[in-house]
VOPAGU-2260 file (C-alpha; in pm, 1 decimal, decimal comma):
REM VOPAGU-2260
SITE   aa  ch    i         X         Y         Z
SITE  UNK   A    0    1211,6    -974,4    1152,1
SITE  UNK   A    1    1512,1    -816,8     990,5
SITE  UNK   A    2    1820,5   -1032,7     832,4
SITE  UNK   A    3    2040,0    -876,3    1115,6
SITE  UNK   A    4    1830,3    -992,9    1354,5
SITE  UNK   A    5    1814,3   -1390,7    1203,2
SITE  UNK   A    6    2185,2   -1358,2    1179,6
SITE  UNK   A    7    2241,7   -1295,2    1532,0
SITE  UNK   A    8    1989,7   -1538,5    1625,9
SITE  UNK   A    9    2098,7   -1823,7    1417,9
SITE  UNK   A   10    2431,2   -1725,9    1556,3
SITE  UNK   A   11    2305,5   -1772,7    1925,8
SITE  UNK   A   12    2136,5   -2047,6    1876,5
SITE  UNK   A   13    2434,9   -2232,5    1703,0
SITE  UNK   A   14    2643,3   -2095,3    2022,4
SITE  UNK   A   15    2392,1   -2166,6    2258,3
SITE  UNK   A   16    2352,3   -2540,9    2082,1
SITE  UNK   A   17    2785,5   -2569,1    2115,8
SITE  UNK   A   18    2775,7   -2432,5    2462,6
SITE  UNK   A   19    2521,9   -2691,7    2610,8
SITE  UNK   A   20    2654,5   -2988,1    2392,3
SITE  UNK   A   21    3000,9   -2904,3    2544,8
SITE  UNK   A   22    2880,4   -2863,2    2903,9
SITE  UNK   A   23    2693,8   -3236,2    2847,5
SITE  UNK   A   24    3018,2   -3366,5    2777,8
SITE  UNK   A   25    3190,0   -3201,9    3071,1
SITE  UNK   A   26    2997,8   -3309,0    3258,7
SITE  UNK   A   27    3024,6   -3687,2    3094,7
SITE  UNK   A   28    3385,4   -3634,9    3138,7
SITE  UNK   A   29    3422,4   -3536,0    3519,0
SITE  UNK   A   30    3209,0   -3799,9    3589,5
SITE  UNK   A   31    3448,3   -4045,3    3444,0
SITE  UNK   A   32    3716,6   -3873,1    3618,0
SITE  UNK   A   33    3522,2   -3877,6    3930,1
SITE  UNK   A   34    3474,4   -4272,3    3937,6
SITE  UNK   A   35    3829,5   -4353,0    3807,3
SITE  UNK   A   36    3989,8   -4124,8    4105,4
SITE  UNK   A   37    3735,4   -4266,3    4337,1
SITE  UNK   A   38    3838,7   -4599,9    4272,1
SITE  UNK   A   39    4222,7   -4528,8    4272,0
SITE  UNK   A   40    4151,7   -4406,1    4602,5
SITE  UNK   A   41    3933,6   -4693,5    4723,9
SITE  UNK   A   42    4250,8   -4923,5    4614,6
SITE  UNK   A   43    4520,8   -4747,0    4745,4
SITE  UNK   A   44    4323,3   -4768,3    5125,3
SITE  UNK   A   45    4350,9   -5099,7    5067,3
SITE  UNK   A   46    4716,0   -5115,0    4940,7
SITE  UNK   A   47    4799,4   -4913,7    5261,8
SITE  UNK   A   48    4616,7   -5159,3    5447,9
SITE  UNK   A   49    4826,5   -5455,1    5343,7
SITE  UNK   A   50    5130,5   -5309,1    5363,1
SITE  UNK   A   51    5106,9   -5197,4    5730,5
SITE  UNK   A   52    5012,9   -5523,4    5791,4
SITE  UNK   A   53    5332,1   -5653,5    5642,5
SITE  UNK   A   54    5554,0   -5384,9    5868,3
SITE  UNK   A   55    5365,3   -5500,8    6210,9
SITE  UNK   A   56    5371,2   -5821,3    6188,8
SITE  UNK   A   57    5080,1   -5917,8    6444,0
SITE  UNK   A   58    4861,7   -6180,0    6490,2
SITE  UNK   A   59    4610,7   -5979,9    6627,4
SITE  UNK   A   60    4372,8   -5826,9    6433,2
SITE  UNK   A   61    4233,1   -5607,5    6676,2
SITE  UNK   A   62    4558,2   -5414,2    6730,6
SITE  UNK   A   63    4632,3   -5396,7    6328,6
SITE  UNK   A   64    4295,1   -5221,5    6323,0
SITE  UNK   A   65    4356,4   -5015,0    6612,8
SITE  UNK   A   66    4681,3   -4868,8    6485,8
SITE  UNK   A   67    4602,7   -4838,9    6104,5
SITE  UNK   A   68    4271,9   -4654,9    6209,4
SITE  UNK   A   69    4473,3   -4421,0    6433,1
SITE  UNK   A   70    4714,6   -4324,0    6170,7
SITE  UNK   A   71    4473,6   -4356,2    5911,1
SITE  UNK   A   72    4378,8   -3998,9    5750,8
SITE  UNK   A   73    4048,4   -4056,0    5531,5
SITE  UNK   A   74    3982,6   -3846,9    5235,0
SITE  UNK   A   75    3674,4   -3637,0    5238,2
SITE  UNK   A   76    3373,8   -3859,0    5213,5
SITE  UNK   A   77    3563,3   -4174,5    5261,1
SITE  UNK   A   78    3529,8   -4422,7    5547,8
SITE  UNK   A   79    3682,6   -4718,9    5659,0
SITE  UNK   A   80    3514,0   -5033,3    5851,1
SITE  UNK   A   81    3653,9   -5297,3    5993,6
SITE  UNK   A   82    3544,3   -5652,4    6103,9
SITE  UNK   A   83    3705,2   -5881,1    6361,6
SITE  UNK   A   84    3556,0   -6194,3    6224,4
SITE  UNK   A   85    3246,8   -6136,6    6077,5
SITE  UNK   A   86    3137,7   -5884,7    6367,9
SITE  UNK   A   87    3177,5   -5561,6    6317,6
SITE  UNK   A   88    3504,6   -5351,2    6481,7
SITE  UNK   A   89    3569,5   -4987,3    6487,7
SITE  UNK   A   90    3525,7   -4754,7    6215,1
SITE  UNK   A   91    3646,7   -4387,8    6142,6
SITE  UNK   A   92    3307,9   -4302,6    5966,4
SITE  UNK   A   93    3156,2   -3949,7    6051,6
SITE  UNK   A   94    2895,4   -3998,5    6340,7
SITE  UNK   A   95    2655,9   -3841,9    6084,8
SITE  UNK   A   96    2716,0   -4139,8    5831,3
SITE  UNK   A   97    2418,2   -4246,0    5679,0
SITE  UNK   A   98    2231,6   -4556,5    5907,3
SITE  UNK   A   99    2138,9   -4721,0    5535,3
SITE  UNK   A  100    2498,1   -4730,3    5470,5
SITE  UNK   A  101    2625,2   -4893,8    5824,1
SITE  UNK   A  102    2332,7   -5155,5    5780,7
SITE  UNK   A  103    2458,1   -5235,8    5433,7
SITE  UNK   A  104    2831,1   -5248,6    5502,1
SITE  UNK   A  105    2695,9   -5477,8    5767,3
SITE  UNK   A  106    2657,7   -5762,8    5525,5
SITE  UNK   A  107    3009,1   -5760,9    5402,0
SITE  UNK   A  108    3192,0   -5859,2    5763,4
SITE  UNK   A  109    3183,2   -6215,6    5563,6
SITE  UNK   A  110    3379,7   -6129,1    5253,0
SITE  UNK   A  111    3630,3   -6434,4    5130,3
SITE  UNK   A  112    3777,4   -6230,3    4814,2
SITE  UNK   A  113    3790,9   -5879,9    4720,3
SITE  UNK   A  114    3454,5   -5724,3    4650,9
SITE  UNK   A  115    3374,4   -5382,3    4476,0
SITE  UNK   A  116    3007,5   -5252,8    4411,9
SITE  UNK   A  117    2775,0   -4982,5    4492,7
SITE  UNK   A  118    2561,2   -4899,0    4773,9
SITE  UNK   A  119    2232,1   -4811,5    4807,5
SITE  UNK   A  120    2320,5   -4600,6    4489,4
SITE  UNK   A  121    2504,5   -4311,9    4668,1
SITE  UNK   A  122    2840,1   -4545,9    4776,6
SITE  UNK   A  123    3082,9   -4723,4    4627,7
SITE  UNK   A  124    3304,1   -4943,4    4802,2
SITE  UNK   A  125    3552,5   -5214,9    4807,5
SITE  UNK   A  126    3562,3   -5564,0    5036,6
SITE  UNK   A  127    3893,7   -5715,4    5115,8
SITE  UNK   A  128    3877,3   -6024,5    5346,8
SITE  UNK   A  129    4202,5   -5980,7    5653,9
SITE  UNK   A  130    4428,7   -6258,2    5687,1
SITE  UNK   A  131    4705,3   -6320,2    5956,3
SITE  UNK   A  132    4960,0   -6584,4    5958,9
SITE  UNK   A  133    4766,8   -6771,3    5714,2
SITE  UNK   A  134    4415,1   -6772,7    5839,8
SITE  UNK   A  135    4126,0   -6524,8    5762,2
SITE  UNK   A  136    4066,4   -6294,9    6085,4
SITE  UNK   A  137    3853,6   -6046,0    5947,6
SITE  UNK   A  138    3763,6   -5779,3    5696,9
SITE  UNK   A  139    3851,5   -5417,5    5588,9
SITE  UNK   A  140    3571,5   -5239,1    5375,1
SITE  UNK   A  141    3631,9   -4894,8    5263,0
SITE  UNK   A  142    3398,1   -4654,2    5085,7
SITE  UNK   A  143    3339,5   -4318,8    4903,6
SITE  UNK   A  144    3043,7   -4080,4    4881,8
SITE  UNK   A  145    2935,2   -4082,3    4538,8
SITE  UNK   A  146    2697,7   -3813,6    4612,2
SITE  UNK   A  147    2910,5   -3609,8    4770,1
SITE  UNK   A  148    3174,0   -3611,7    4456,5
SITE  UNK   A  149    2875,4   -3602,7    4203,9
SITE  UNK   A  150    2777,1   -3234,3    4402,7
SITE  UNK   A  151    3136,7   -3057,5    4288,7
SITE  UNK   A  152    3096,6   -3209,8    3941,6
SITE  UNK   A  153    2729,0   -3073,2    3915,3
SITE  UNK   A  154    2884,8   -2716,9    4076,9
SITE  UNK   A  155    3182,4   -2758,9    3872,1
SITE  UNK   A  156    2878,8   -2802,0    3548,6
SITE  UNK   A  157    2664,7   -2501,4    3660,7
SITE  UNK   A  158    3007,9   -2273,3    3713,5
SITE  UNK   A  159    3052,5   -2385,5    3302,6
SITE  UNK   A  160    2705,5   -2379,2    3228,5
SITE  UNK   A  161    2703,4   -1995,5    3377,0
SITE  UNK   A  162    3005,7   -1912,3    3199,7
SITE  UNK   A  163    2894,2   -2027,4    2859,0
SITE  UNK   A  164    2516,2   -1878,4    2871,4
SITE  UNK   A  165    2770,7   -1519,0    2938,8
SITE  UNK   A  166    2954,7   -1611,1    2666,9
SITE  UNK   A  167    2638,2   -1652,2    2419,6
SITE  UNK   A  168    2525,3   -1311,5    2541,1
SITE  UNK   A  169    2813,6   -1161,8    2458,8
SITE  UNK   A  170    2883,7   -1343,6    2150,7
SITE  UNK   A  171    2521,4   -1213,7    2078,4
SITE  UNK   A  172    2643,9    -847,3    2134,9
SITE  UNK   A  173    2912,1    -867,6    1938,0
SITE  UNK   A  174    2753,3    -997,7    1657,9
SITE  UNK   A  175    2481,7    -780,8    1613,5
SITE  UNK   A  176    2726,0    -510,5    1576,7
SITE  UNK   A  177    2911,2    -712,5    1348,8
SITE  UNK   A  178    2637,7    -799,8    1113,9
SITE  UNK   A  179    2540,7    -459,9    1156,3
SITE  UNK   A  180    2871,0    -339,0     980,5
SITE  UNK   A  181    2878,6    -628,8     761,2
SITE  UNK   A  182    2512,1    -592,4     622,3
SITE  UNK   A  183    2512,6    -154,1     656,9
SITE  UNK   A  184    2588,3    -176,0     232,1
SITE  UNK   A  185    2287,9    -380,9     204,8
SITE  UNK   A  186    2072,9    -105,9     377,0
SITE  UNK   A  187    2224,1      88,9     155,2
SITE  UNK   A  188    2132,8    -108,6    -118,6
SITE  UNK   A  189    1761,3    -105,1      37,2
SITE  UNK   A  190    1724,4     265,3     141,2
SITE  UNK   A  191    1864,3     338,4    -256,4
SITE  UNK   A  192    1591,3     129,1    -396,7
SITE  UNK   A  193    1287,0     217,6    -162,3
SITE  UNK   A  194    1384,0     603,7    -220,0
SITE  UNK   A  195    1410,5     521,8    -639,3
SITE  UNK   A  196    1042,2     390,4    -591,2
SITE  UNK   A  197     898,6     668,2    -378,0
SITE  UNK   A  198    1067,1     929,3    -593,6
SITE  UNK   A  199    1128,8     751,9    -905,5
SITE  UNK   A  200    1529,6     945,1    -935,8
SITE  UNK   A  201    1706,9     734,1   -1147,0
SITE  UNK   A  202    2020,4     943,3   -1077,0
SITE  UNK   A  203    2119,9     773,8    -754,3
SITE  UNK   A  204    2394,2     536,2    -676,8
SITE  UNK   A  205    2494,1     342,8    -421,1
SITE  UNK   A  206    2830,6     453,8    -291,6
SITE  UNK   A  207    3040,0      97,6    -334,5
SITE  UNK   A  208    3379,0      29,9     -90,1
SITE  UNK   A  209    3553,1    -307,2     -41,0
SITE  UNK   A  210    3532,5    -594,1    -305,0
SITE  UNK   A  211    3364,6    -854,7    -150,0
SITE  UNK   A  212    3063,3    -996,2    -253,0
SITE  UNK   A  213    2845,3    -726,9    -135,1
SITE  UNK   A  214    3018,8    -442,6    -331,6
SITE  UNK   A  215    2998,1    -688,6    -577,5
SITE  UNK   A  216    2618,2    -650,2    -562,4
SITE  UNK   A  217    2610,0    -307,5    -496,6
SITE  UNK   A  218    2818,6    -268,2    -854,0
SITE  UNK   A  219    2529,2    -492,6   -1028,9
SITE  UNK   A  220    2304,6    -250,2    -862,6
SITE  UNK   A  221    2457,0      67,9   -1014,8
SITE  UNK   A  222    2493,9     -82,9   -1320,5
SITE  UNK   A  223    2121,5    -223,1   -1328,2
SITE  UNK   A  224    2040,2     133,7   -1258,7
SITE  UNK   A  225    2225,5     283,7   -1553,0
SITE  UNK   A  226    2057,7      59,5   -1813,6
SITE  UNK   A  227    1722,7     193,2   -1602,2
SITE  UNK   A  228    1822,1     511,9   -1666,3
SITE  UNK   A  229    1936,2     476,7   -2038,9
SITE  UNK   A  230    1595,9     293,8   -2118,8
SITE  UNK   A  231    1422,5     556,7   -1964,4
SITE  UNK   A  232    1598,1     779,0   -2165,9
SITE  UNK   A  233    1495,0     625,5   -2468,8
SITE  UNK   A  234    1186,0     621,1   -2394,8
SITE  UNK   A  235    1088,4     934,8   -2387,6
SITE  UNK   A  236    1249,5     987,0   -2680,7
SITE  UNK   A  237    1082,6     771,7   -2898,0
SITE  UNK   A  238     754,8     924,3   -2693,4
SITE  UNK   A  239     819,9    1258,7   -2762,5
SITE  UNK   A  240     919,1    1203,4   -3133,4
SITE  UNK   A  241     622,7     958,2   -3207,3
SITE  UNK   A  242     341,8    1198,9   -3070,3
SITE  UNK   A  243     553,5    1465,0   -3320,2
SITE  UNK   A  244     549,6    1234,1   -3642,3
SITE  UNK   A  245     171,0    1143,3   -3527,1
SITE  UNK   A  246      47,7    1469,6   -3442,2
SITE  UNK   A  247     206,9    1629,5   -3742,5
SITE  UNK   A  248      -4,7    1459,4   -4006,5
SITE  UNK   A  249    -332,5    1526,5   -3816,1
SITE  UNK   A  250    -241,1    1884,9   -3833,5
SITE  UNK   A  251    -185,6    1898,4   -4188,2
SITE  UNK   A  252    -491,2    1708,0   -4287,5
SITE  UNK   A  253    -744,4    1870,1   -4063,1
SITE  UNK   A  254    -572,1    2202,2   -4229,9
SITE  UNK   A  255    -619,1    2098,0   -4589,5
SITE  UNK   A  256   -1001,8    1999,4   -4506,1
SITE  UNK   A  257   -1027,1    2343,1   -4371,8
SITE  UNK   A  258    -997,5    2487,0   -4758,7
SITE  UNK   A  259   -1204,2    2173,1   -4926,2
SITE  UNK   A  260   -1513,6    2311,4   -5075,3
SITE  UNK   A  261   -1646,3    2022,7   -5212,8
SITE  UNK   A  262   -1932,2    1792,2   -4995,2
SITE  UNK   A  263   -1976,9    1949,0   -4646,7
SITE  UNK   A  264   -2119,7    1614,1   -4556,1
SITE  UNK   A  265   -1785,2    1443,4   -4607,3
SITE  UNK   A  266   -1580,3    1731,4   -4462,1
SITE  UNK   A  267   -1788,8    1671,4   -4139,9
SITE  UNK   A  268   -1706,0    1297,6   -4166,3
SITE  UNK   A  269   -1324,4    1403,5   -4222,0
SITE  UNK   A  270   -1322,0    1580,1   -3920,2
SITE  UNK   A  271   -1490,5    1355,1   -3747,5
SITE  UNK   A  272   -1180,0    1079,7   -3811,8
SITE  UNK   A  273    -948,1    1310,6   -3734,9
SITE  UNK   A  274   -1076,0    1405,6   -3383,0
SITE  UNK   A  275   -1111,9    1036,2   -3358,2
SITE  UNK   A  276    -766,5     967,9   -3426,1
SITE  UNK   A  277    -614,6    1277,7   -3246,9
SITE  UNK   A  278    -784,6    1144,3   -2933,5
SITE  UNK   A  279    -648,1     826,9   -3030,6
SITE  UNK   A  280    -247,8     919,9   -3029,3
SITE  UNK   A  281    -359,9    1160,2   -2711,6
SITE  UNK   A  282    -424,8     858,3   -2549,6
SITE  UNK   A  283    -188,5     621,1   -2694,0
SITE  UNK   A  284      97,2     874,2   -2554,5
SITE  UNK   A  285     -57,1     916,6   -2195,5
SITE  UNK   A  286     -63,7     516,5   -2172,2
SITE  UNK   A  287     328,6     522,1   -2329,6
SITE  UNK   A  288     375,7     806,9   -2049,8
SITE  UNK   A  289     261,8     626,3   -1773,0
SITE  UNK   A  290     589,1     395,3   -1768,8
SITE  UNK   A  291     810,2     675,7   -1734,6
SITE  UNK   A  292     891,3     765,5   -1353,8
SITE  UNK   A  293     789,9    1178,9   -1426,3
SITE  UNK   A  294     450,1    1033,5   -1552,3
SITE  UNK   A  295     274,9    1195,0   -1234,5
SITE  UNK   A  296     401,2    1559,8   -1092,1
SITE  UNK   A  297     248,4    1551,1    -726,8
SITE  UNK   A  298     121,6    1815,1    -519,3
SITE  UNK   A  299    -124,9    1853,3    -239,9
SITE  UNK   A  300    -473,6    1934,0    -329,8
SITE  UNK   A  301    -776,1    2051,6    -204,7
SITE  UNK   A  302   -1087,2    1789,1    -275,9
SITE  UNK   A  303   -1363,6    2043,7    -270,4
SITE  UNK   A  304   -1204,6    2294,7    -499,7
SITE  UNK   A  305   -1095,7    1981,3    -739,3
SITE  UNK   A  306   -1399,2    1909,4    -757,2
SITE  UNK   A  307   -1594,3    2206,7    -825,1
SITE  UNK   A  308   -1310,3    2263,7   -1112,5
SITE  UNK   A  309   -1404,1    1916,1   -1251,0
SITE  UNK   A  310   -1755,1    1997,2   -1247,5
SITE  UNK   A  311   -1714,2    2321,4   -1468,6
SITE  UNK   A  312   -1552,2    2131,7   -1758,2
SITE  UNK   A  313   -1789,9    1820,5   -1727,7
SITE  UNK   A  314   -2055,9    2016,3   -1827,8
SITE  UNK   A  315   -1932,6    2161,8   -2121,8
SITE  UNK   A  316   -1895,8    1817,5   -2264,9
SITE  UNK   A  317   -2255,3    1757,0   -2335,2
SITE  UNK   A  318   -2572,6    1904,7   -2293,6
SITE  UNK   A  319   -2661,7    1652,3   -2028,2
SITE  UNK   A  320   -2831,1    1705,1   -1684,6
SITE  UNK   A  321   -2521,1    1806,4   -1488,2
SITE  UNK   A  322   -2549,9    1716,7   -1077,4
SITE  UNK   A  323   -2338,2    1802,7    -829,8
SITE  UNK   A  324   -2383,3    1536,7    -597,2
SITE  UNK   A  325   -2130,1    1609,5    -334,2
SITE  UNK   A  326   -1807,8    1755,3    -227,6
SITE  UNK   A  327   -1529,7    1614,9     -20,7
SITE  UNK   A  328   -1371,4    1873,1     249,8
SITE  UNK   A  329    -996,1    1757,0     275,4
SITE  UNK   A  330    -631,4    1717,6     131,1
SITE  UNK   A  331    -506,4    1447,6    -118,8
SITE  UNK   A  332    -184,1    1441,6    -293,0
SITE  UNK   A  333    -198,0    1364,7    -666,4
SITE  UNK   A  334    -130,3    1499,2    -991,8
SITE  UNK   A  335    -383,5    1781,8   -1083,6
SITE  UNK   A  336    -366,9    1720,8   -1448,4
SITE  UNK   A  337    -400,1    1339,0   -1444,9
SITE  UNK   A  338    -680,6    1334,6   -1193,3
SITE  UNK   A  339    -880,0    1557,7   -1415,4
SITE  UNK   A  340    -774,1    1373,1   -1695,1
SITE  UNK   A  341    -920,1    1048,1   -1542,2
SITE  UNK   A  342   -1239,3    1215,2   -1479,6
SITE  UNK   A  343   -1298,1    1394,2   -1805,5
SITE  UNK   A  344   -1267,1    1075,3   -1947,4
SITE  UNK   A  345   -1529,9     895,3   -1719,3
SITE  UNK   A  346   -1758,2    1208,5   -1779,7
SITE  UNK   A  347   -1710,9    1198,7   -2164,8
SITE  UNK   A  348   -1752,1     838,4   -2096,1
SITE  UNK   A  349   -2087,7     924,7   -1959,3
SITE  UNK   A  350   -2221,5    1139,2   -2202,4
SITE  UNK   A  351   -2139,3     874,2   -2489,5
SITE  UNK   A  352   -2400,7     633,9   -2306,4
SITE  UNK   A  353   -2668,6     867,3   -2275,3
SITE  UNK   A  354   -2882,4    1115,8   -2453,2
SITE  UNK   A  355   -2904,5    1513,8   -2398,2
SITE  UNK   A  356   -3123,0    1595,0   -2120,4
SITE  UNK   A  357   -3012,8    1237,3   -1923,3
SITE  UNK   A  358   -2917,0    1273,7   -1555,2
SITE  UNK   A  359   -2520,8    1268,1   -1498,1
SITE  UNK   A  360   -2386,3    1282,4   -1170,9
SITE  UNK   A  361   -2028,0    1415,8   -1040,1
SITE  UNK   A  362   -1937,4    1388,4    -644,5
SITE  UNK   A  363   -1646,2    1356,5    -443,0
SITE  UNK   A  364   -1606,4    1233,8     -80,4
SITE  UNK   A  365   -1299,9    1205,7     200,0
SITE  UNK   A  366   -1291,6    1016,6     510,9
SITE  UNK   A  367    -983,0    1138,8     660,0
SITE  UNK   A  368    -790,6     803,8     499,6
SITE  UNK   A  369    -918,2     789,5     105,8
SITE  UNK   A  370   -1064,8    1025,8    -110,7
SITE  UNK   A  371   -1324,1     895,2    -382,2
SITE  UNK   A  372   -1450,5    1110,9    -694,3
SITE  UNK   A  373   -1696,0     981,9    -875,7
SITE  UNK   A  374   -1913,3    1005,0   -1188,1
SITE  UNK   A  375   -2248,7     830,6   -1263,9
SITE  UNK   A  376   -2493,6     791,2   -1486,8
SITE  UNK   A  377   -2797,6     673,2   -1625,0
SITE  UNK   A  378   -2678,3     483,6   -1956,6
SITE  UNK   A  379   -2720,1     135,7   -2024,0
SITE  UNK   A  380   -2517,3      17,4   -1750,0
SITE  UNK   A  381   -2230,2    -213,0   -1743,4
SITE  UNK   A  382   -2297,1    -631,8   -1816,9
SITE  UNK   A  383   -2137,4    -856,4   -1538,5
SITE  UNK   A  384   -1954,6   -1042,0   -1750,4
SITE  UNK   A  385   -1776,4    -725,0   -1918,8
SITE  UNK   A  386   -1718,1    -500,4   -1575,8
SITE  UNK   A  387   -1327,0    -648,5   -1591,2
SITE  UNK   A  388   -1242,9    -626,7   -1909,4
SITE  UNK   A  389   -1395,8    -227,0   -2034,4
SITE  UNK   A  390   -1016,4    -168,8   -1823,2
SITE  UNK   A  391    -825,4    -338,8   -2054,6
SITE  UNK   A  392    -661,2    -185,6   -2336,1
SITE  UNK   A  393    -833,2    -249,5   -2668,7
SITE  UNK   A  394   -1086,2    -418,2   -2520,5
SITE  UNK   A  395   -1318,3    -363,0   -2858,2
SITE  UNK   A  396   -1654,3    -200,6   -2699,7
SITE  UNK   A  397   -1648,9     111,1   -2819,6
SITE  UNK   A  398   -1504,8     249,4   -2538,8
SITE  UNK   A  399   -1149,7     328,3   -2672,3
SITE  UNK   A  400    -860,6     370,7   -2432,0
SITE  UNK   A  401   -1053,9     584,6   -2203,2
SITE  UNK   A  402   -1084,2     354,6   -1913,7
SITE  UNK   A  403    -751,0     173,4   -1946,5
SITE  UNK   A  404    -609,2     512,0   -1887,6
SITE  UNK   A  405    -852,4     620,4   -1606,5
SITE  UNK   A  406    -676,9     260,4   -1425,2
SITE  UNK   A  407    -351,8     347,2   -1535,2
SITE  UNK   A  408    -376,7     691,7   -1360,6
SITE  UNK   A  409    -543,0     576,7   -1054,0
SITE  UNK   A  410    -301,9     293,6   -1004,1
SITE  UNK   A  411      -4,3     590,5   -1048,9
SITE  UNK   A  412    -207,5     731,9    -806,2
SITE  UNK   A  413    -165,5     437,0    -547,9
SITE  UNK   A  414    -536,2     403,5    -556,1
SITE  UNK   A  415    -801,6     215,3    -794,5
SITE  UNK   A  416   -1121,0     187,5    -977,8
SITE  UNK   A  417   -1457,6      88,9    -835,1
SITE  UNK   A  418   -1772,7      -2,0   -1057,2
SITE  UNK   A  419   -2083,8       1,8    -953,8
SITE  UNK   A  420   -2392,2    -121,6   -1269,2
SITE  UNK   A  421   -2708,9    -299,3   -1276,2
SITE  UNK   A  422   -2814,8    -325,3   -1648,1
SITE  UNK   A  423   -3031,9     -93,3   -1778,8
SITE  UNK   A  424   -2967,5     152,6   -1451,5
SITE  UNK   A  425   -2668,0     312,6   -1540,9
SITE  UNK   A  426   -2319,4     304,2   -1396,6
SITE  UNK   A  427   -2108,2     442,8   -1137,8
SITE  UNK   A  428   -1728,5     504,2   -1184,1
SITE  UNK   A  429   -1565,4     570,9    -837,5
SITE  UNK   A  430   -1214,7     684,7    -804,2
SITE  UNK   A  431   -1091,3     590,7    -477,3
SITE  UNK   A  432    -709,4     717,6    -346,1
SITE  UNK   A  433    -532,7     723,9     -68,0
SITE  UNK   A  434    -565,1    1076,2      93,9
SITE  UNK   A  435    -147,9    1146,6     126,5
């Protein structure tokens, strides 16, 4: 999941979170509304009640009813109900009113003093007891559909609910192409860096506009890159002028021992040395090399023909019984001159742990996905406990840098290096790479 997309979803989600928390309350708040309006109006029924009582003046209950209920108008979902006595009168209720809610108001004909409550859960209602000239007559109970109100508040909720789940889509929308603009120097930043490590082109820059706090990061970037660069730089200086000043010396040596004419024993040790030691700075430099982004120069190859070219030097390294084991039909890409660097030095390798006429094997094999060249033979083989560390520089055996650089170039390569020994049956060196 990208950053743009955990933006704009932490982004919903917060809005999302706001929208229901403020719908909740909404609805909290209509609610409250609701039941303080419905008992304002429950009140002023009654209010109305006693005052036309006052203006007619009657002492019979029966007509007061008769002529409040006539010019009575109910609001929606409101009734009246009146009692002569404790019986009950006439009522303006809807003929569809609810037969749980005329049985209930049934049992408050014999109200003394006001009385509010709820009925059956769906009603509220108020009790007033009707006096005339002094003496209780009767009683006037009005009440409201709670259900009924509760509906417009829950429409009223889902009209607000609608409107803010729009609202987070939108929000949603607009963000991502916010973000988008917002974090586009970042991908910048990204595409920059992922093309530096495919192509290793220190040269490129980010192009940097604003200065907020990602230009401020793209600068470090730029920056970062020109120390790269200078180190780099410096680098293959000090390569190039070491493997002079190294090289230089052998030269001058193995040309003086050319005119010595004194023991041709110690000549032939001299020489010996000095191969040792120009193999030595050889591979010293290639390991130095390796660091530096130009280290491989990559082209598409052809396994088979690789192959056959690897075979041809191999066996001038040794008069060892050369084999041709197998070759792999396909393309790879990888650096000519570093591949057949790797496996000159697991042939040479080879011949240093066996005798002349011993078998040595060279084979190569593609799958479509890797390609694997390999070298075995029948030395001594390889102990368990030292199959790690014959890759590590120095590591002391005899083996030189050989197979610290055979790694190193493999690992350029994106690949790796497979070992296969039993002691005392040889050992088999298997570059495997990825075919492109």
């Amino acid at each position: 999941m990208t950053s743009r997309t955990r933006i704009v979803l932490s982004i919903a989600a917060l809005f999302a979170f706001a929208t229901a928390v403020s719908t909740l309350a909404l609805r909290q708040v209509l609610l409250a509304r609701v039941d303080a309006r419905i008992q304002a109006a429950l009140a002023q029924e009654v209010r109305e009640l006693q005052r036309f009582a006052g203006e007619v003046r009657t002492s019979d209950v029966r007509t007061l009813f008769d002529q409040f209920l006539a010019r009575d108008v109910p609001d929606e979902a409101e009734a009246s109900f009146t009692f002569v006595g404790e019986r009950p009168y006439r009522s303006n209720a809807d003929l569809g009113a609810s037969a749980q809610l005329i049985e209930a108001v049934r049992e408050l004909g014999d109200v003394d003093a006001v009385q509010r409550g709820d009925l059956e859960g769906s009603y509220r209602y108020v009790a007033v007891p009707v006096n005339l000239r002094g003496e209780r007559r009767g009683a006037f109970v009005v009440t409201a559909d709670l259900e009924h109100e509760r509906a417009e508040v829950a429409d009223a909720v889902r009209v607000a609910g609608g409107i803010g789940f729009g609202m987070v889509v939108l929000v949603s929308v607009l963000a991502y192409a916010a973000v988008g603009r917002i974090l586009a120097p970042l991908r910048t930043l990204g595409a920059t860096a992922r093309s530096i490590g495919s192509t290793d082109d220190l040269t490129r820059r980010i192009d940097v506009r604003g200065n907020d706090d990602i230009a401020e990061l793209g600068h470090l970037f730029n920056a970062m890159l020109d120390r790269l660069e200078a180190a780099f730089a410096l680098q293959r200086e000090f390569v190039s002028d070491a493997g002079h000043e190294l090289r230089t010396p052998i030269t001058i040596i193995r040309g003086h021992l050319e005119l010595f004419d004194g023991d041709p024993e110690t000549a032939r040790i001299v020489a010996d040395e000095l191969d040792r030691m120009s193999r030595f700075v050889e591979d010293l430099l290639t390991l130095a090399k390796s660091e530096r982004p130009d280290f491989l120069m990559l082209s598409e190859l052809d396994l088979d023909l690789l192959t056959e070219d690897l075979m041809a030097k191999a066996e001038r390294l040794g008069p060892r019984e050369w084999t041709l084991a197998a070759t792999g039909a396909g393309l790879l890409r990888g650096d000519r001159q570093r591949l057949t660097q790797a496996v000159m030095n697991l042939a040479h390798n080879a011949v240093q742990h066996t005798s002349a006429g011993d078998p040595i094997v060279l084979g190569s094999a593609h799958d479509g996905d890797t390609a694997r060249i390999w070298v075995a033979d029948s030395g001594p083989g390889v102990p368990a406990e030292d199959r790690e560390r014959i890759f590590e520089r120095y590591a002391g055996d005899g083996t030189g840098l050989g197979l610290a650089i055979v790694r190193t170039i493999a690992t350029a390569h994106g690949g790796r290096v497979e070992l296969e020994s039993e002691e005392g049956e040889g050992a088999r060196f298997t570059i495997v790479l990825p075919a492109s």
